[in-house]
N, C-alpha and C positions, 0 to 999 in steps of 0.2 A: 252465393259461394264466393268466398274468397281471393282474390285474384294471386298467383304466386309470386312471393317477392325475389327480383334481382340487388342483391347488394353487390356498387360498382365501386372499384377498388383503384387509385388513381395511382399516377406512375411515385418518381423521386420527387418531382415539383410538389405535390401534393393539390393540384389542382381540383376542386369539385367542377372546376366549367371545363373541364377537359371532356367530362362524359353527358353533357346535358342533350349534344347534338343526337346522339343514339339513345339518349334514356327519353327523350320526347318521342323519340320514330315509335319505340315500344308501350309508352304508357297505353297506348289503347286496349293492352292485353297483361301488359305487368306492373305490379305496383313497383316501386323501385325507390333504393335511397341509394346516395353516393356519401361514402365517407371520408369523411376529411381524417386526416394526422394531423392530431394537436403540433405546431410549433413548424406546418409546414403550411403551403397557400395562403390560404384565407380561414386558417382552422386556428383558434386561438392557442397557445401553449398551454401545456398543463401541469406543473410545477413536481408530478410525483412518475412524472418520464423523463429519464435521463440516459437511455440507449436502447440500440434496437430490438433486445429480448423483450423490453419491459416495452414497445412499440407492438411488438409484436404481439403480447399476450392484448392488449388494449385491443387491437383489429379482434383476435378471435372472441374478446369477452362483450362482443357488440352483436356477436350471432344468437341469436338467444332463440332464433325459429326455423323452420324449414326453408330453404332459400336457393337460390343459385347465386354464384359467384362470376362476377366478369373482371378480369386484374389487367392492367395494363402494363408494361416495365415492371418496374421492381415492386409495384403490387402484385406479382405474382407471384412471389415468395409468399406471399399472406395468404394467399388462395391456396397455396400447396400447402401449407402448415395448418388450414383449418381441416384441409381435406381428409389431411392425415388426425386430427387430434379431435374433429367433430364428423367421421362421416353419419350420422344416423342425422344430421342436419343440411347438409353439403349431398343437396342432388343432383349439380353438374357443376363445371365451371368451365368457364371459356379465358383461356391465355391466350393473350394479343402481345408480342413482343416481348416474353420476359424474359428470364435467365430461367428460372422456376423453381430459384435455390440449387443450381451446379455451379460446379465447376467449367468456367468460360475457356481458361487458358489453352484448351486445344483449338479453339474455334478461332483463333487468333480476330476477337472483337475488337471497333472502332473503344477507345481509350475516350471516358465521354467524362470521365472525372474530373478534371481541372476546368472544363468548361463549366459543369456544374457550381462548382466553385466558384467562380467569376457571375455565374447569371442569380445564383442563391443564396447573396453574403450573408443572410439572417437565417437558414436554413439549419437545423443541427447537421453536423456530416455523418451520422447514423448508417443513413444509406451505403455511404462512400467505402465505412470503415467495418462493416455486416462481413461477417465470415459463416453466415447461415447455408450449410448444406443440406440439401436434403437429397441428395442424390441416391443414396442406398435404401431409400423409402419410397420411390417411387411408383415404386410396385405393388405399394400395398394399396394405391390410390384408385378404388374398384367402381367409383363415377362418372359417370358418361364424362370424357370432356373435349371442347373443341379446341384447337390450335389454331390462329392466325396470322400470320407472316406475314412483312412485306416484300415485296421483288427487291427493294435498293434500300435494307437497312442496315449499312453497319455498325450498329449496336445491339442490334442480335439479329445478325443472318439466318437464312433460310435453315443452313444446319443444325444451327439450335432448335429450330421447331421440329426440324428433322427427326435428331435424338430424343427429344421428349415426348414426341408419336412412338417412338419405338419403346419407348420404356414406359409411359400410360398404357396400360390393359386396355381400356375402353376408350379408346381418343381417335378422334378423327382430324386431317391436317389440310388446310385450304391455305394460298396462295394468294395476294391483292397485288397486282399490274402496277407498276410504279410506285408504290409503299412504302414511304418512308417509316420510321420508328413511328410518327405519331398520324399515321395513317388513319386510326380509329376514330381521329377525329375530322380528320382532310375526306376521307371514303366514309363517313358516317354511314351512310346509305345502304351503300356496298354491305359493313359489316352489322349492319342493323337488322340486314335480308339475311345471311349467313346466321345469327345468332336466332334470331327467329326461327328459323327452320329447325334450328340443330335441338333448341328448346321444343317446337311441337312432336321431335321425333323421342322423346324424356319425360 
């Protein structure tokens, strides 16, 4: 039998070795791929992407089978857009740190833009300049999924995970002890045990 596949969804960097430290803890039971964003990390560019819609259809036209989703940052606008536009494919997903396509400005989040900018001169600013909502469709998003938070992120605080527990129908919301934004990859371990779990109870 088939092992079920995790496609891991990386943050703004576009890093694939963001997620290899939790995609090894799991291979023993998931097959898994990480996908890169053409013109971002270590993902070569692709000349017929030129802003975040046409980024954005590229992540969903990579889903082609049954799968679970893990997104980290602003990968998780990608997990929510497939959830919504592919659920008969999309059997859970786990958001670690995202916005998840809202609106941030009540939360009054840490401003992570201009650093971005300085660490990712060759990056397109796609990310930066994405006015993707999906805030009034969150509801229709009827797959189990997990939320993960850090204790000390601000660039998406605990309330943002908060909100998005409330407004997923099926979500459950966990907590990591000192957790910075890129926790997922600092707590591998931690969130490797949490994702496990969440996946054999799915």
């Amino acid at each position: 039998m088939d092992m079920k596949q995790i496609l891991f969804l990386p943050g703004a960097s576009g890093s694939t070795k963001f997620w290899q430290p939790v995609q090894q803890n799991l291979s023993d039971e998931y097959s898994s791929k990480i996908l890169g964003y053409p013109g971002f990390g270590q993902t070569p560019s692709n000349p017929d992407l030129h802003n975040f819609q046409q980024l954005t259809e590229y992540v969903l036209n990579q889903i082609k089978k049954p799968c679970y989703l893990v997104a980290q940052s602003m990968g998780g606008i990608f997990a929510v857009a497939a959830a919504l536009a592919k659920p008969e494919l999309i059997h859970a997903v786990v958001l670690i740190a995202t916005s998840g396509g809202i609106d941030l400005s009540p939360f009054h989040v840490a401003d992570w833009r201009q650093i971005y900018r300085e660490e990712y001169l060759n990056h397109p600013d796609w990310f930066i300049t994405t006015q993707a909502n999906y805030q009034d469709q969150l509801h229709r998003i009827k797959c189990p999924s997990l939320l993960l938070w850090g204790e000390q992120d601000p660039i998406s605080p605990i309330a943002v995970g908060q909100y998005l527990h409330q407004q997923l129908p099926q979500s459950e919301f966990h907590t990591i002890a000192d957790g910075q934004h890129h926790f997922a990859k600092t707590h591998a371990s931690e969130v490797s045990q949490l994702i496990r779990a969440f996946l054999h109870k799915h």
